[in-house]
N, C-alpha and C positions, 0 to 999 in steps of 0.2 A: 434380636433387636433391630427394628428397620430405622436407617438412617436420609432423615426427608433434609432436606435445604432448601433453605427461603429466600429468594432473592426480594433484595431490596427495590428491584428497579421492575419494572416489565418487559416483557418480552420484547416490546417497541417503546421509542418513547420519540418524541417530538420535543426537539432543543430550537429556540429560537433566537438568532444572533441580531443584532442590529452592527449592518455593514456602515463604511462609510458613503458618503455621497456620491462619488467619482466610482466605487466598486458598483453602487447598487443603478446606474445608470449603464451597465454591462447588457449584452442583450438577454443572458439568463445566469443573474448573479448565485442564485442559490447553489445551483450546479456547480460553479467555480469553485466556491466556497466549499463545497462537498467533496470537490476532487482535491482542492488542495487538501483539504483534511487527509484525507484517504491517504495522498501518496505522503502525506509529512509521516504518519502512524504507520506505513508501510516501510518507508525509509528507515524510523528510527528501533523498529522492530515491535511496536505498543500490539497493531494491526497484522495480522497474517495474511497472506494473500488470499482465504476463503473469506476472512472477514470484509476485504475490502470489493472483493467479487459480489457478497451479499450487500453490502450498503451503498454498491453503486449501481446494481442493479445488471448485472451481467451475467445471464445464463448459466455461458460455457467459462472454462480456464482462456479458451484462443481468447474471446475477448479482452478478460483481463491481459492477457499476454501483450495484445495490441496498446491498449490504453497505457499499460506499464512503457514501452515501447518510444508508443509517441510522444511519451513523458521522459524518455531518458530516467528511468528507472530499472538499475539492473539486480537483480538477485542478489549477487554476489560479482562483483567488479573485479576485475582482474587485475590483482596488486603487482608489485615489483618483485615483492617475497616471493609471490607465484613464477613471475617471469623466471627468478633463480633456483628455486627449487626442478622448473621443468629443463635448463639451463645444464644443470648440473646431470641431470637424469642421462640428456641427453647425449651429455660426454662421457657418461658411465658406459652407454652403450655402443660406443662409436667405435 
């Protein structure tokens, strides 16, 4: 038995926001608007870093890398748990 799936959406789809005043007076609000998308969905894990490579239109990973970057958006942020866990490693070994 072949198993098909249907998606409800297409493959693109065009959403359109109505910004506020002061946003849409930006010298290219749509963009803004798209990158914040991007990195809030990438921050809160909705978005994966391919997806938001493809919806913002970046080639390669370096770009994303950069854009992630200049955004102060990091993978995985280096906690205090991490500090002590490496902490400890390293007086194990000392």
């Amino acid at each position: 038995m072949a198993f098909q799936t249907h998606f409800c959406y297409p493959p693109t789809m065009q959403i359109t926001v109505q910004l506020p005043d002061d946003l849409a007076r930006h010298p290219n609000p749509a963009r803004e608007a798209l990158e914040a998308f991007a990195i809030e969905g990438y921050r809160s894990g909705v978005l994966s870093a391919h997806q938001i490579r493809l919806l913002l239109g970046f080639e390669t990973g370096c770009e994303l890398d950069a854009f992630l970057k200049e955004h102060e958006v990091w993978d995985r942020a280096y906690s205090v748990e991490d500090l002590e866990k490496d902490a400890a490693g390293f007086e194990r070994h000392a």
